[in-house]
C-alpha positions as CSV (number, residue, x, y, z in Angstrom):
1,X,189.1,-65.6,68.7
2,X,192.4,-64.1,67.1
3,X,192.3,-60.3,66.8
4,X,195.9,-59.8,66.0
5,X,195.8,-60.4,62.4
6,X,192.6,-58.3,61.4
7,X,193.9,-55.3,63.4
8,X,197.1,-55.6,61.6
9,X,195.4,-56.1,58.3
10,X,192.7,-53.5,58.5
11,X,194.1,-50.8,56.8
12,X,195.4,-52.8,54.4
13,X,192.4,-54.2,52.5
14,X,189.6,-51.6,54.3
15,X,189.6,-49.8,50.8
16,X,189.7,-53.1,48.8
17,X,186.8,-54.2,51.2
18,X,185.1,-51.2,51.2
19,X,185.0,-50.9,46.8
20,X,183.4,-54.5,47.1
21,X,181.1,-53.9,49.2
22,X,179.9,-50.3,47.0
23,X,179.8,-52.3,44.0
24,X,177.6,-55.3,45.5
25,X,175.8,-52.6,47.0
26,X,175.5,-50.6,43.5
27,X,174.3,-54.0,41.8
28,X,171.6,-54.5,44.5
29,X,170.4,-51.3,44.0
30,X,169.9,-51.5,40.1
31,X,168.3,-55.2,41.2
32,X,166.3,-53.5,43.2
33,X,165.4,-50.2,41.4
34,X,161.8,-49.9,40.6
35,X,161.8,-51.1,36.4
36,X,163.5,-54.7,38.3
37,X,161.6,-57.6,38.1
38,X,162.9,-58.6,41.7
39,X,161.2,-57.0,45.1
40,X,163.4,-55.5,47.7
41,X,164.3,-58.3,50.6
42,X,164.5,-56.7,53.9
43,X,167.6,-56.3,55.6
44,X,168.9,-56.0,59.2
45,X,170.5,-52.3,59.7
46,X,173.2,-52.2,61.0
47,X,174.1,-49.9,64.6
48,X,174.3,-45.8,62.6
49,X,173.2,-43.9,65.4
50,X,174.5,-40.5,63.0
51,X,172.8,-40.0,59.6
52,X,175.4,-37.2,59.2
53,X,178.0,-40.5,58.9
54,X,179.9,-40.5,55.3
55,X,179.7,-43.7,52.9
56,X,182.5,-44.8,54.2
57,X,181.7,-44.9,57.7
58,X,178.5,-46.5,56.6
59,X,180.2,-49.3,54.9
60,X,182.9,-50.0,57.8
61,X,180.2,-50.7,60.1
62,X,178.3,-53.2,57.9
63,X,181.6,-55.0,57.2
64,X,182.1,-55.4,60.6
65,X,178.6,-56.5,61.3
66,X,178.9,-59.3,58.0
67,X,182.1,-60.4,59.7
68,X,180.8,-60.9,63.0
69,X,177.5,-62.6,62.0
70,X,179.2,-65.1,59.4
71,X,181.9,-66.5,61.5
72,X,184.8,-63.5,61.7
73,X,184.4,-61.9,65.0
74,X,188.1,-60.8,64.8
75,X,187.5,-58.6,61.7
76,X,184.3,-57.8,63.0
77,X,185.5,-56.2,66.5
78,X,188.5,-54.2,64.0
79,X,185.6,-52.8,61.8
80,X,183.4,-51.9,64.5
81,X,186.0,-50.1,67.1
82,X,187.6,-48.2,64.2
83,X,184.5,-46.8,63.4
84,X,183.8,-46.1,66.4
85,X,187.4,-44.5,67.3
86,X,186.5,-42.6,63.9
87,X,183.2,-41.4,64.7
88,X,183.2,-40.9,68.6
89,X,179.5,-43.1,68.7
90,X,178.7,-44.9,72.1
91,X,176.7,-47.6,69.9
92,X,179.5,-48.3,68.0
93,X,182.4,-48.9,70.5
94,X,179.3,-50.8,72.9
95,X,178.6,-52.7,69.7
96,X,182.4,-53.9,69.7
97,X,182.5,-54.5,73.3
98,X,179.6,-56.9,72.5
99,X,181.5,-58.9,69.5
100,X,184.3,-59.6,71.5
101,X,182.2,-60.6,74.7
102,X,180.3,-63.0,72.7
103,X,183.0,-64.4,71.4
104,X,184.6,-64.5,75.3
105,X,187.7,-62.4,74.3
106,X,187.1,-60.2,77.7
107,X,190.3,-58.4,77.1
108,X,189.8,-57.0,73.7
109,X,186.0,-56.3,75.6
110,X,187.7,-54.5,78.1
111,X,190.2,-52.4,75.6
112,X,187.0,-51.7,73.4
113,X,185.0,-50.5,76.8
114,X,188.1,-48.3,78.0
115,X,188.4,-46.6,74.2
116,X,184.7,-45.5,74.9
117,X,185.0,-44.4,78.7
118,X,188.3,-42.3,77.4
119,X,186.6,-40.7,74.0
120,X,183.2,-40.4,76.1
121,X,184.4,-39.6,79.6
122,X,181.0,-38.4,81.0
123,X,179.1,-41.6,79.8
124,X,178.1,-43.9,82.4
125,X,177.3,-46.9,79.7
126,X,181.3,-46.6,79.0
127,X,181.5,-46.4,82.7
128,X,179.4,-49.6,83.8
129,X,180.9,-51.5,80.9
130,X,184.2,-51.2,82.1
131,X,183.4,-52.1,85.7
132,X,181.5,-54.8,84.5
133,X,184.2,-56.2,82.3
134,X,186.8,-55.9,84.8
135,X,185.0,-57.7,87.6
136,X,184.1,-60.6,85.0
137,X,188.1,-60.5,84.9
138,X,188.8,-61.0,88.2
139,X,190.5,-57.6,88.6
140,X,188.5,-56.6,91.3
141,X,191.2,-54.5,92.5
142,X,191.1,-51.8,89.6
143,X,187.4,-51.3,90.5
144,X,186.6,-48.6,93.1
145,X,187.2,-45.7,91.3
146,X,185.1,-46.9,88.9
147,X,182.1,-47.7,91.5
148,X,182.8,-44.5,92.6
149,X,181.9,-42.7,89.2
150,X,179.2,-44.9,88.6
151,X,177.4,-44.1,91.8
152,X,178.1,-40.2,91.2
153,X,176.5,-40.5,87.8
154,X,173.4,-42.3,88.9
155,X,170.3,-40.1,89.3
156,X,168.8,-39.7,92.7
157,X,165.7,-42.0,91.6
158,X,167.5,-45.2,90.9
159,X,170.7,-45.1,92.9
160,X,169.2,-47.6,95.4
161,X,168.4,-50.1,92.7
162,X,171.7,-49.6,91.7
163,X,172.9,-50.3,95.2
164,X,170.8,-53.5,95.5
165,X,172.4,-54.7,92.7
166,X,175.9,-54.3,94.3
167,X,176.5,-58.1,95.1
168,X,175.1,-59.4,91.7
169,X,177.7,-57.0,90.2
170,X,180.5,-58.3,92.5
171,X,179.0,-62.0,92.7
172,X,181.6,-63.4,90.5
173,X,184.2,-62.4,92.0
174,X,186.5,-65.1,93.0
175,X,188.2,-63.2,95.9
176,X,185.2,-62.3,97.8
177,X,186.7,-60.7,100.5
178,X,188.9,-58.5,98.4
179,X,184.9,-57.8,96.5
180,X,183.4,-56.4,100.2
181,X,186.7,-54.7,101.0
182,X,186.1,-52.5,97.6
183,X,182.7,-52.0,97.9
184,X,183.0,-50.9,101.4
185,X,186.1,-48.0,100.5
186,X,183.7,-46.9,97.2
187,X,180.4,-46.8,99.5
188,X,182.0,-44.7,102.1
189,X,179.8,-41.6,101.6
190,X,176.7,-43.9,100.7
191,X,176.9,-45.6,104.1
192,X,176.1,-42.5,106.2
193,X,174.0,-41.1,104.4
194,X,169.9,-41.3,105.9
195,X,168.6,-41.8,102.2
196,X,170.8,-44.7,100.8
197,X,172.1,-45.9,104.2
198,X,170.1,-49.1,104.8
199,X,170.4,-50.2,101.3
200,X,173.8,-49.6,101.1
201,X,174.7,-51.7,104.4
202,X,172.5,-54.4,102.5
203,X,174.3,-55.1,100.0
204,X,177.6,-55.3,101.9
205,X,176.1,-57.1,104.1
206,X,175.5,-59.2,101.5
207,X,178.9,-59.0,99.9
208,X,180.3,-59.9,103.5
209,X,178.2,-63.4,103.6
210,X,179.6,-64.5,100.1
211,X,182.8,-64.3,101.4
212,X,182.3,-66.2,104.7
213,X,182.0,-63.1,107.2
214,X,178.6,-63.7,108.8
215,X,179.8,-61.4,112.0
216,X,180.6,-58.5,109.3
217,X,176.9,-59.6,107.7
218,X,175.3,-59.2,110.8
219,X,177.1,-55.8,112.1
220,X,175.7,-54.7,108.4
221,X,172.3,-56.0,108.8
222,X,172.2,-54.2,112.3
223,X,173.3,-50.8,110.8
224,X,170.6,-50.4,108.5
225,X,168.0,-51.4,110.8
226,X,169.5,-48.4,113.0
227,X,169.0,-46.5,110.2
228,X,165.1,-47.7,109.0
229,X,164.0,-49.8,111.6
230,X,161.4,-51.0,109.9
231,X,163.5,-52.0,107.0
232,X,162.4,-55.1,104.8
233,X,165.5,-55.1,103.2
234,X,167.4,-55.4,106.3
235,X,165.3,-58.2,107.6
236,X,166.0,-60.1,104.3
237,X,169.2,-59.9,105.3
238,X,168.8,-61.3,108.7
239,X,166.6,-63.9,107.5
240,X,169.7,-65.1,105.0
241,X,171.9,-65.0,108.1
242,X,169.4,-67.0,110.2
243,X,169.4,-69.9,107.4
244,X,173.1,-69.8,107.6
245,X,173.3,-70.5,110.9
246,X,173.6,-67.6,112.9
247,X,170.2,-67.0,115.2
248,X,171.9,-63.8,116.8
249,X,169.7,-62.4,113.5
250,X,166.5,-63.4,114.6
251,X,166.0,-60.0,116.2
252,X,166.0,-58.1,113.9
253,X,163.5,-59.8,112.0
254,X,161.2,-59.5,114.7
255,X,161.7,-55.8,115.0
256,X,161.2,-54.8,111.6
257,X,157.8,-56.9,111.5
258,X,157.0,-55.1,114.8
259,X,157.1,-51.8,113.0
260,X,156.3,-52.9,109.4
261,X,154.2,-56.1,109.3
262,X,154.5,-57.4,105.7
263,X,153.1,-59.8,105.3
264,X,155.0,-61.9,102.3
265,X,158.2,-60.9,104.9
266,X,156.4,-62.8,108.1
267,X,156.1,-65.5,105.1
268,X,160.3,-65.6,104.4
269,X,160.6,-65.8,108.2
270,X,158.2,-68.8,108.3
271,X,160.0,-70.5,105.5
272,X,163.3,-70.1,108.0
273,X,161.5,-71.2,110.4
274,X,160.0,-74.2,108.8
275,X,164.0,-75.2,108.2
276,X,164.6,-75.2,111.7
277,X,162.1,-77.7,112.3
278,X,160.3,-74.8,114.7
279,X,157.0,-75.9,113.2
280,X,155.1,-73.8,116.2
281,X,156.8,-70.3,115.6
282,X,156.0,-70.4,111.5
283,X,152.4,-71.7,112.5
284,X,152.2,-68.8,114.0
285,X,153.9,-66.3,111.5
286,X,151.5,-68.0,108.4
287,X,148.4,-67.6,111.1
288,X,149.4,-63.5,111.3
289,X,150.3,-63.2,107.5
290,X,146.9,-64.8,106.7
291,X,145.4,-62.5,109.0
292,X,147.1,-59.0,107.7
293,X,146.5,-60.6,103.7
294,X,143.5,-63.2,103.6
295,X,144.9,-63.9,100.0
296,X,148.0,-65.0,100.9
297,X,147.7,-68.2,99.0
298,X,151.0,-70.4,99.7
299,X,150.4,-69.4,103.1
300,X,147.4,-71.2,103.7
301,X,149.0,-74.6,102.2
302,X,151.5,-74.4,104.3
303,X,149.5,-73.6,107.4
304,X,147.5,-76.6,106.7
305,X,150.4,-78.8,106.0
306,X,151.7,-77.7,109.6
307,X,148.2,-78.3,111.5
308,X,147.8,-82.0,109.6
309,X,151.0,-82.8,111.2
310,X,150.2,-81.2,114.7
311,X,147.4,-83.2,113.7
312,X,144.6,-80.6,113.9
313,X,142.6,-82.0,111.5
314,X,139.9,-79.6,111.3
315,X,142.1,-76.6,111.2
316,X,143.3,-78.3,108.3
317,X,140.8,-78.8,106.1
318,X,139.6,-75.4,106.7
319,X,142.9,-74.2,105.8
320,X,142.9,-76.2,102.3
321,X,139.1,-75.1,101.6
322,X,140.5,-71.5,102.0
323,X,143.6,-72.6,99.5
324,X,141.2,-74.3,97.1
325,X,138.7,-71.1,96.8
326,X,141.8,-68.6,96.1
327,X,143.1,-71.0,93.5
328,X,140.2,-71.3,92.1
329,X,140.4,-67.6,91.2
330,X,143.9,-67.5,90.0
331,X,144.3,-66.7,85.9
332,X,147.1,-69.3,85.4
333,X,146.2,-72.7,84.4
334,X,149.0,-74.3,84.9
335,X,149.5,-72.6,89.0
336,X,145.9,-73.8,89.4
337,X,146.6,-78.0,88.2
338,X,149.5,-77.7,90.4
339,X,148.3,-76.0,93.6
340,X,145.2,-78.3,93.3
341,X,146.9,-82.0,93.0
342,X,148.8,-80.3,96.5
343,X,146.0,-79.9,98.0
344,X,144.2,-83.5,97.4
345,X,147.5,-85.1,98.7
346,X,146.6,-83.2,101.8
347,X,143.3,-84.1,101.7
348,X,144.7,-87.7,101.1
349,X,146.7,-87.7,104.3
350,X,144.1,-86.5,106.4
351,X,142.0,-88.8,105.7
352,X,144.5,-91.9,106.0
353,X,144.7,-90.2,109.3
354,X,141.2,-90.2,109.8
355,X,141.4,-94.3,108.7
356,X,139.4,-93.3,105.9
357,X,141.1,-95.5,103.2
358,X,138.3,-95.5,100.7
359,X,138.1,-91.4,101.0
360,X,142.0,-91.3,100.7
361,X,142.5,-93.2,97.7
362,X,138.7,-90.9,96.4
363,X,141.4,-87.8,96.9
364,X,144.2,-89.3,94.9
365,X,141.7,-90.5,92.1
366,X,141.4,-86.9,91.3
367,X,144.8,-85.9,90.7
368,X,145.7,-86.4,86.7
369,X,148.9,-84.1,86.7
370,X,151.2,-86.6,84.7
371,X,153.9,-84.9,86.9
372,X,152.7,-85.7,90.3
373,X,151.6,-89.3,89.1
374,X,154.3,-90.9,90.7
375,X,153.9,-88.9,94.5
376,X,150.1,-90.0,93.9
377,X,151.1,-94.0,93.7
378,X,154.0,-93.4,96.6
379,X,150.7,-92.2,98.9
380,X,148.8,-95.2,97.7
381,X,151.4,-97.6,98.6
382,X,151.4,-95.6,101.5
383,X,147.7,-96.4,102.3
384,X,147.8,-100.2,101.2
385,X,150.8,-100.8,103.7
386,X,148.7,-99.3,106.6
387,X,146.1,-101.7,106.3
388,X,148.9,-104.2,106.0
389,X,149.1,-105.0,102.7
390,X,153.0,-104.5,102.2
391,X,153.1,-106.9,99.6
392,X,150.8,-105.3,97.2
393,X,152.3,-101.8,98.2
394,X,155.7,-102.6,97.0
395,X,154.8,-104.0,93.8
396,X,152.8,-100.9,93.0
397,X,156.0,-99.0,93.3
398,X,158.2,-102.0,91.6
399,X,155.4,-101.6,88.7
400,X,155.4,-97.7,88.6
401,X,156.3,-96.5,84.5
402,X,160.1,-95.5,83.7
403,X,162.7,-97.8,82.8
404,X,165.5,-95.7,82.5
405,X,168.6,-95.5,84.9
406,X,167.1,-92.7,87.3
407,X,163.5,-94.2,87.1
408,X,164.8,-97.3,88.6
409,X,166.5,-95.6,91.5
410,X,163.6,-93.3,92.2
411,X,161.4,-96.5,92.2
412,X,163.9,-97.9,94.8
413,X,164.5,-94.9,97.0
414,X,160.4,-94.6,97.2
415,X,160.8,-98.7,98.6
416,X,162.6,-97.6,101.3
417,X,161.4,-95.2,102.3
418,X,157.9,-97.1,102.3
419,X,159.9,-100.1,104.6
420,X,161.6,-97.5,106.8
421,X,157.8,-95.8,107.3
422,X,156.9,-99.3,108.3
423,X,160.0,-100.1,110.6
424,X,160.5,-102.8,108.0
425,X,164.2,-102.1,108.3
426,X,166.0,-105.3,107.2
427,X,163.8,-105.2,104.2
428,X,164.7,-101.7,103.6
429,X,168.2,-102.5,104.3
430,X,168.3,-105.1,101.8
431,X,166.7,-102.7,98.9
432,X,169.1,-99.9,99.8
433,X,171.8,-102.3,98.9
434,X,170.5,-102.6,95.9
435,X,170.4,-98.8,95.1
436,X,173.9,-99.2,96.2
437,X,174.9,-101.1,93.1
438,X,173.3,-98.8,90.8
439,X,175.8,-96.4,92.3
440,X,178.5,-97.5,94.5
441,X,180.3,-94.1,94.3
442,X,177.4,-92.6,96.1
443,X,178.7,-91.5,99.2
444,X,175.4,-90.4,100.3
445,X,173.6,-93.8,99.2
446,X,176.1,-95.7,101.2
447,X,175.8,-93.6,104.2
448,X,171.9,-94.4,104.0
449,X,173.2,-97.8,103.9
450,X,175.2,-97.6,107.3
451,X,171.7,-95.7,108.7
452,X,169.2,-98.5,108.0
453,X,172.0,-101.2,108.7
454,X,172.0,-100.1,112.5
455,X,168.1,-100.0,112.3
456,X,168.5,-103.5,111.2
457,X,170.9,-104.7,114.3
458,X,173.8,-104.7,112.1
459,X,176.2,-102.5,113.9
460,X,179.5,-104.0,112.5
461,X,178.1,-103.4,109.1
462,X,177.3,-99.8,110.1
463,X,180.8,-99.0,111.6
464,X,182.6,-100.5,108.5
465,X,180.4,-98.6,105.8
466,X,180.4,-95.3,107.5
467,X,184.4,-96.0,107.4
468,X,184.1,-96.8,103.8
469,X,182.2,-93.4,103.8
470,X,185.0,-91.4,105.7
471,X,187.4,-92.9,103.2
472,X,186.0,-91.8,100.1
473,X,185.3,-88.4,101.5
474,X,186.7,-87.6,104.4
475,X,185.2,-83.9,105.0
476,X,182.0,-86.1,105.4
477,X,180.7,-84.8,108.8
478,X,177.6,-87.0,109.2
479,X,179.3,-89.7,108.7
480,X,181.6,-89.1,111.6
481,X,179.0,-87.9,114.0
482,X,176.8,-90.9,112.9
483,X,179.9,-93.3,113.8
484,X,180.2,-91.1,117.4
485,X,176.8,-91.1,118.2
486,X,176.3,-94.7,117.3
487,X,179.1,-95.6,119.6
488,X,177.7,-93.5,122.4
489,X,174.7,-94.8,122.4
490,X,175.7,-98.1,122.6
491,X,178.0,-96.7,125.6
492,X,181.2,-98.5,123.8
493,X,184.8,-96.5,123.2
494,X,183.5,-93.4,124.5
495,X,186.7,-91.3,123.9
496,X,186.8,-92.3,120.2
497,X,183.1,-91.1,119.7
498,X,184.2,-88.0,121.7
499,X,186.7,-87.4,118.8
500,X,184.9,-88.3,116.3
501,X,181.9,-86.2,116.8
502,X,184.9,-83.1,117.3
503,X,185.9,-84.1,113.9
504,X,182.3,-84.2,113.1
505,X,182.2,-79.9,114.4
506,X,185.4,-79.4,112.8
507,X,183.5,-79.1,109.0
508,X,180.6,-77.9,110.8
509,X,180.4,-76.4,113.4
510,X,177.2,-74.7,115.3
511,X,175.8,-78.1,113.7
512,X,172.8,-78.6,116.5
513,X,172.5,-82.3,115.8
514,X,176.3,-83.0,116.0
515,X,176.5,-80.8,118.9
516,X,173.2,-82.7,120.5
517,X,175.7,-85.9,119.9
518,X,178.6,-83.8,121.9
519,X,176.2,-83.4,124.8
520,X,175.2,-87.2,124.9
521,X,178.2,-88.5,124.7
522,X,179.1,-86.0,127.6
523,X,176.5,-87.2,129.1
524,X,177.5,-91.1,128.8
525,X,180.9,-89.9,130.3
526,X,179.3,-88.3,133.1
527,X,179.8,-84.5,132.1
528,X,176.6,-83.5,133.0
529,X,176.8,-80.2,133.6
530,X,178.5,-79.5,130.1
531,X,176.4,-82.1,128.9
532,X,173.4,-79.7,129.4
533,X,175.1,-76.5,128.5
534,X,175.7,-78.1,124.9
535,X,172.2,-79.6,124.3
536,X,170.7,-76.8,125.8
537,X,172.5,-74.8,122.7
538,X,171.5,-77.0,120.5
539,X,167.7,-77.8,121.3
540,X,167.9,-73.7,121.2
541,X,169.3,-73.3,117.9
542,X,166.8,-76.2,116.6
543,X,163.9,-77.6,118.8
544,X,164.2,-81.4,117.1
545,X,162.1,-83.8,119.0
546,X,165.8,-85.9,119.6
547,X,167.7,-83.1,121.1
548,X,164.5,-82.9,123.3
549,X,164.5,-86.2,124.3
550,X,168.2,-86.3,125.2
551,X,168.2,-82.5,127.3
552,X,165.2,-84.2,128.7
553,X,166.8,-86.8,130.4
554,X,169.6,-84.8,131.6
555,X,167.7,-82.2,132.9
556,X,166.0,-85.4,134.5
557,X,168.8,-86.9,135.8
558,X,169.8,-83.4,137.4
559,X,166.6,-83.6,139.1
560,X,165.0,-80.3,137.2
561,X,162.0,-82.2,136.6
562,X,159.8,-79.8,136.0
563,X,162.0,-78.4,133.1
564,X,162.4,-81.8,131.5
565,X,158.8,-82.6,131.6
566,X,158.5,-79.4,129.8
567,X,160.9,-80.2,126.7
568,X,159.2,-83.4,126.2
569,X,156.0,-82.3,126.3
570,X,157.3,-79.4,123.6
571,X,158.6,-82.3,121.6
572,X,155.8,-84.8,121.9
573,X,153.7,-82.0,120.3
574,X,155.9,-81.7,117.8
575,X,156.5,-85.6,116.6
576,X,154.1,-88.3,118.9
577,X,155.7,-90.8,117.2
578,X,159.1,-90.5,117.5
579,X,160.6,-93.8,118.7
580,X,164.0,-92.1,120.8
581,X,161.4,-90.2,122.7
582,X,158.7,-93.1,123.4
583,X,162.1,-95.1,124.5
584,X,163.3,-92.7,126.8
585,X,159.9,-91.7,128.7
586,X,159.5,-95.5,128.8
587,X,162.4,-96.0,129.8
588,X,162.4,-93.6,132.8
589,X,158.7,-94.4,133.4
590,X,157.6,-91.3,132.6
591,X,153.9,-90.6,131.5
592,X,152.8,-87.0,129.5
């Protein structure tokens, strides 16, 4: 958009323009006078916030609104801020802001926003539209003044909205550091103050973990819990930090549901939770929330998603009758087809689990959501491969609808996984291969690859695609600690997995499963001691039945039985299954 030449120009031909526009405007009204044969059209008004404003005026702003709607922004910013400079009308310079931001000229936006601010000092629309243009610029720097005003103009009522909305403000910013510094020097007097105190270290808490400053987050987080302990907003905060990573939150979550049980809160914690694999802890959350709001109706699909796999059966169908009556009641169509095909894939699995193949496939008859079609036919493969029937399982999926590009590889992917379910790992290995060659650039396919290749006994094939892997990307960090682990396991080149798995923690560090692979392969060097400290950390920061089954056997092999015997039993509970755990206890003769 090129504004030069219309602002140059303006003055020239504004009266030329202007006499055009009278006289089309004269004609239309003797069109349009009542002895014509022609109707009145009706026409879109242009912004006149002043019905004092002289013809003139009038005519300056409906050039600049034909200019901008038929393919002239340039002239139609000039028109519109000169009436507006002329007139001293908020609409009018906010109307030319608005040309030139839809037309992404932010700088003629911004000069158009700081005309207004400076004819209309006290108006905090001129205010806000400046602060907001500036930060869309980048210039985060020029800002806290501006915050500052902003905040003093706000009325009492809606300040803390206006706080809350702090880091959406700020959140493209590309220097987020230099975003929290500002905040934090404009929210000075906010910070201390009882009323907008929590809220306020919100949002820079907030504004701290953009930029990568989860201590700062946290400090924040803890100050407005000081402040309202039983803070939700706080909380929200902590439960952010403890999906980043940093568990050091988890307190304060628990505090502010001590003093203030909500109960869609205990329902973001379970979520966390659920992340972390610490299925036990969110059972228990969802039973609470249920408790404090019967109503609650994700809750109950999740708590019966959670006792199918601890594989309380009853518990769960209770749970999904309890889903299926509060669905039942719910005014959207759409929530109710959805939420009920969930709930007869549950009902689905339990009875698979039950061996109840007839009154499985019964449940997925029912479902006729086009849009779940395809998870209905992976769960009957699912069922015909149980009763052994592999054959016929994987030609249901080969002969699932969808030809296209990404139907074929969902149609693969869903094979795999069916083989790998099965321990069918060559086979699996062999149709990931051919996934492979729908994408060969697909670092993440070929590191599935190098996965099911070691399942399949093909170890040099795993070490040389997991290199091709490091190659392409080499921030990769599960293909390093895969290529670590995988190396002590086997007990081969143990100071080369040592140093890959550190490169591994170098991109991500805190990682609990690439620090569980640290602790093994201390372990295999004969480190025990640090070997516990570090899986120890890590089965803390995420229970996994394999970081159980490895601080397990070191606990074992430091003769705290009793504490061994305790972390397998935890993970046993968890996953029954799980074949690194059934190896070790057999391996160490170990009955639970």
């Amino acid at each position: 958009m090129d504004y030069y030449d219309p602002m140059v120009l303006f003055h020239r031909f504004r009266t030329t323009a202007l006499a055009t526009a009278i006289a089309v405007a004269a004609c239309s009204a003797y069109a349009q006078s009542p002895g014509a044969n022609t109707p009145p059209a009706p026409a879109e008004e242009p912004v006149v916030s002043n019905p004092a404003l002289d013809a003139e005026l009038f005519y300056e702003i409906l050039l600049g609104e034909v200019s901008a709607r038929t393919g002239d922004p340039g002239a139609g910013y000039a028109f519109m801020l000169e009436a507006a400079r002329r007139s001293a009308d908020g609409q009018l310079y906010q109307r030319a802001a608005d040309i030139a931001l839809q037309s992404r000229s932010g700088e003629y936006a911004l000069a158009a926003a700081q005309a207004w601010k400076e004819a209309l000092p006290q108006s905090r629309e001129a205010n806000r539209y400046v602060l907001q243009i500036l930060v869309a610029l980048n210039r985060i720097g020029e800002t806290p003044d501006l915050l500052r005003l902003e905040l003093a103009l706000s009325p009492p009522r809606s300040k803390a909205a206006m706080l809350s909305a702090l880091p959406q403000v700020y959140g493209r910013a590309s220097d987020k550091a230099l975003a929290a510094k500002v905040v934090e020097a404009a929210l000075v007097n906010e910070l201390t103050n009882p009323a907008t105190g929590p809220v306020a270290w919100v949002s820079l808490g907030r504004l701290r973990l953009a930029a990568g400053d989860k201590a700062g987050a946290l400090e924040a987080a803890r100050k407005a819990q000081a402040l309202d302990v039983g803070s939700e907003s706080s909380a929200q905060l902590a439960l952010e930090l403890m999906d980043d990573g940093s568990p050091e939150a988890e307190p304060l979550v628990v505090q502010a549901l001590s003093k203030q049980p909500v109960p869609e809160l205990r329902m973001a914690y379970a979520r966390v939770l659920l992340g972390q694999q610490r299925y036990g802890d969110a059972a228990r959350q969802l039973e609470a929330a249920t408790k404090e709001k019967p109503d609650l109706v994700e809750a109950w699909l999740v708590l019966a998603t959670l006792h199918l796999q601890d594989n309380r059966l009853p518990a769960a169908e209770n749970d999904l009758k309890r889903y299926m009556d509060l669905l039942s009641s719910l005014d959207d169509a759409e929530v109710r087809q959805r939420g009920m095909t969930q709930a007869y894939l549950l009902y689905a699995q339990i009875a698979e689990k039950k061996q109840d193949f007839a009154g499985a496939e019964a449940w997925l008859k029912r479902i006729d959501n086009v849009e779940e079609v395809f998870s209905a036919q992976m769960r009957r493969a699912s069922l015909l491969a149980r009763q052994g029937k592999i054959e016929q399982a994987r030609a249901l999926l080969r002969n699932l609808p969808g030809t296209s590009a990404d139907d074929k590889r969902m149609k693969l992917a869903a094979e795999v996984q069916l083989l790998r379910d099965q321990r069918l790992y060559q086979e699996a290995y062999k149709v990931q291969t051919e996934l492979v060659a729908l994408a060969p650039q697909d670092t993440e396919l070929v590191y599935d690859q190098a996965m099911l290749a070691e399942k399949a006994g093909q170890v040099d094939t795993m070490e040389r695609l997991l290199r091709q892997v490091i190659a392409q990307k080499p921030d990769h960090h599960h293909a390093y600690n895969a290529l670590g682990y995988s190396l002590a396991e086997r007990g081969q080149r143990l100071p080369e997995a040592k140093q890959l798995i550190l490169k591994a923690l170098e991109f991500a560090p805190n990682d609990p499963f690439i620090t569980d692979s640290l602790g093994w392969v201390e372990f295999r060097l004969g480190n025990k001691a640090e070997a516990r400290r570090l899986l120890e950390a890590a089965y803390k920061g995420r229970p996994d039945v394999e970081i159980g089954a490895h601080l397990g056997e070191v606990l074992w092999s430091l003769g705290d039985k009793d504490a061994a015997l305790k972390v397998w039993t935890e993970s046993k509970r968890v996953s029954p299954d799980n074949e690194t755990l059934k190896e070790t206890l057999a391996r160490l003769g170990v009955k639970l």
